[in-house]
C-alpha positions as CSV (number, residue, x, y, z in Angstrom):
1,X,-17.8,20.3,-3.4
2,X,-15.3,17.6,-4.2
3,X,-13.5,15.2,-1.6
4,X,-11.0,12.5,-3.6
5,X,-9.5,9.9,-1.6
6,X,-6.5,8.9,-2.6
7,X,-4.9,5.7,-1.9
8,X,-1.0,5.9,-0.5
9,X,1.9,5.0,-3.2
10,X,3.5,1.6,-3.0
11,X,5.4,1.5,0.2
12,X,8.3,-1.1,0.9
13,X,6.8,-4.9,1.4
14,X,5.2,-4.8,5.1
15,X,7.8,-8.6,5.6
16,X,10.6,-7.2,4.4
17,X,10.5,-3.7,6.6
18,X,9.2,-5.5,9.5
19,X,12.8,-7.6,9.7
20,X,14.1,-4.2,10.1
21,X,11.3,-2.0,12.2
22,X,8.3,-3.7,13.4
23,X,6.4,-0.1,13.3
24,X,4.1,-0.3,10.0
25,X,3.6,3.5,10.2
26,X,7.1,3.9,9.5
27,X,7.0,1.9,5.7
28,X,8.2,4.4,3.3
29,X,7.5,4.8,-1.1
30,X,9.8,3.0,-3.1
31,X,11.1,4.3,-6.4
32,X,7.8,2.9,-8.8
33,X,5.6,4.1,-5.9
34,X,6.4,8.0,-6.1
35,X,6.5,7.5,-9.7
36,X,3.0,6.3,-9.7
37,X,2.0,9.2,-7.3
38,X,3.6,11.8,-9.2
39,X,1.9,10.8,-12.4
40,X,-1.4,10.3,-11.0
41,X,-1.1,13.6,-9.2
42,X,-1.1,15.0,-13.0
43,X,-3.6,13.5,-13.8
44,X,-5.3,15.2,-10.7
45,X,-4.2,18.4,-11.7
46,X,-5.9,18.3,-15.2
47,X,-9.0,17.3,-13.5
48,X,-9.0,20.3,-10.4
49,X,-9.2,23.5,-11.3
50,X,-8.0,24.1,-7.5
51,X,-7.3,22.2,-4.3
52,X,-7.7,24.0,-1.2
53,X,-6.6,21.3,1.2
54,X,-4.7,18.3,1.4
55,X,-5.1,15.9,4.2
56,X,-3.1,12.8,5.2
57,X,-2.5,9.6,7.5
58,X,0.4,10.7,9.9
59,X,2.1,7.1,8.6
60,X,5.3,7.8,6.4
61,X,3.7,6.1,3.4
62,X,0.7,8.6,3.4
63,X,3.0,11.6,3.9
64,X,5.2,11.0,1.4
65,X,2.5,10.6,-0.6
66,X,0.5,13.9,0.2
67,X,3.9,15.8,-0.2
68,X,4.0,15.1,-3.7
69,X,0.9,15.9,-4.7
70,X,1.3,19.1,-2.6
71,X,4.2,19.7,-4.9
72,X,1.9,19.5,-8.0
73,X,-1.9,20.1,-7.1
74,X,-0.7,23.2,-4.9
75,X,-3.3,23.3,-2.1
76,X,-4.5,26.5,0.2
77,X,-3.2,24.2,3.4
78,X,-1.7,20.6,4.9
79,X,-2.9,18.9,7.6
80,X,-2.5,15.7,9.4
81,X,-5.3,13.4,10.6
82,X,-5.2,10.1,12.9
83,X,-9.0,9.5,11.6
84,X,-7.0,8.6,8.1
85,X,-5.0,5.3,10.1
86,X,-5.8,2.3,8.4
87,X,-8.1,1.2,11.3
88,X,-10.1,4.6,11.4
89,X,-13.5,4.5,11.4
90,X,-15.8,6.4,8.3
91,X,-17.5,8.7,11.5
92,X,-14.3,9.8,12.8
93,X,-13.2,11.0,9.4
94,X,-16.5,12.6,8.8
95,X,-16.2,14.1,12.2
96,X,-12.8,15.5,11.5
97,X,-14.3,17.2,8.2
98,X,-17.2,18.6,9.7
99,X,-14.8,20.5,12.4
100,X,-11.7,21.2,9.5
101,X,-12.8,22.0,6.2
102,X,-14.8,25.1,6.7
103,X,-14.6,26.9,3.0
104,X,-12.8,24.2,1.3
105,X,-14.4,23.1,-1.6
106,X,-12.0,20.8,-2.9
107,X,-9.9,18.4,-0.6
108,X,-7.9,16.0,-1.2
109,X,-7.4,13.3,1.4
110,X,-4.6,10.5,1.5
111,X,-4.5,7.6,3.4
112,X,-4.7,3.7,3.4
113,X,-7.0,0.8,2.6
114,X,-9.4,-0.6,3.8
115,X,-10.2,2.8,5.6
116,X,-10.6,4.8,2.2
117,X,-12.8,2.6,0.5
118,X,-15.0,2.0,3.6
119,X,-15.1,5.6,3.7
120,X,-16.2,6.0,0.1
121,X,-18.8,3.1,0.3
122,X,-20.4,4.5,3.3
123,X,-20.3,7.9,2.5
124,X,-22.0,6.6,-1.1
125,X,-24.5,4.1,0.7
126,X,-24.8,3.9,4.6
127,X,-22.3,0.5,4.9
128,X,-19.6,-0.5,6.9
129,X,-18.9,-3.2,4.4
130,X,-16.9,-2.1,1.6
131,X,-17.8,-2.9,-2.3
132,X,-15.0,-0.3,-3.4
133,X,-11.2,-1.6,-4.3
134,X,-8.8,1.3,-4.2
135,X,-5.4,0.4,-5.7
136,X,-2.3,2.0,-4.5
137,X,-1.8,5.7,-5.8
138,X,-5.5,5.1,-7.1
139,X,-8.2,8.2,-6.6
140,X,-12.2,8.3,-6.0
141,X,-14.1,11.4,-6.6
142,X,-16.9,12.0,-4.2
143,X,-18.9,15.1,-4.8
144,X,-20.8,16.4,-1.6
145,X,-23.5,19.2,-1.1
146,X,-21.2,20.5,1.9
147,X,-18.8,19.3,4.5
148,X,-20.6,20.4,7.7
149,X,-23.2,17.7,7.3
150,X,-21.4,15.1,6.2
151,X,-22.3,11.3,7.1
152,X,-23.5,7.9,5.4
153,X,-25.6,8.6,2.5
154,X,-24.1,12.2,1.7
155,X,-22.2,11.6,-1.2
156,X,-21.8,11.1,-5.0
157,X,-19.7,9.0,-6.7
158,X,-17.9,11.3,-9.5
159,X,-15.1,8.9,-10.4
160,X,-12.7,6.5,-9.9
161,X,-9.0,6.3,-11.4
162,X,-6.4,3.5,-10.7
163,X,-2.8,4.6,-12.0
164,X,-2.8,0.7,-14.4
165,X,-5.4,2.8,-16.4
166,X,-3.2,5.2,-17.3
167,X,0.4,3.0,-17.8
168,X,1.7,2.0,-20.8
């Protein structure tokens, strides 16, 4: 079973949009950042045989985001979690996983640093301290035996792609 976490697109400077709208959860893409998203989502693609589920932060940013890879990976099912918020900690996601995926064997999950590569580092090790740097509109591949048992320790790192590999 595969879980990538990807990283949100580049969103509008948190300064500039707070001038406006002090909510952070509101900070939508900007132009390069759903151009980034779109090509790393085919990049995705070529790598998936099938997605079964997306999953996303409720913030604009992350839901922008997970809509256009919805458009091209073409997943069984959408959902919303809180447990992807910035702040969320790695159980609650695990939590959330355990109780959601169910015959999912590929899901894709979108959300925000430094809660994705906390995530990834203590799903890979046991840590709360991360040693993982997920870029904006970047991916890791963590390859699990199943999602009902997931927790620290319970995952394999398959890869790890950050959208400067891949511009020209």
């Amino acid at each position: 079973m595969k879980l990538i976490l990807f990283r949100h697109g580049l969103a509008v400077e948190r300064e500039a949009f707070f001038l406006k709208n002090p909510d952070d959860s509101q900070r939508p893409l900007v132009p390069k950042g759903r151009a980034r998203t779109r090509m790393m989502g085919q990049i995705l693609q070529k790598r998936l045989a099938k997605v079964d589920m997306v999953v996303t932060s409720p913030y604009l940013r992350s839901l922008e985001t997970a809509k256009i890879l919805g458009q091209i990976l073409k997943p069984t099912s959408f959902h919303e979690s809180v447990e992807l918020i910035p702040s969320g900690p790695p159980q609650a996601f695990a939590a959330w996983l355990k109780s959601k995926a169910g015959a999912a064997t590929t899901i894709v999950a979108v959300g925000h640093e430094p809660q994705l590569s906390l995530f990834a580092t203590w799903s890979l090790s046991g840590y709360l301290e991360s040693f993982i740097e997920l870029k904006k509109s970047g991916a890791i591949c963590l390859a699990v035996e199943n999602f009902e048992e997931y927790g620290p320790k319970s995952a394999e790192l398959k890869w790890h792609l950050q959208p400067q590999f891949f511009e020209g």
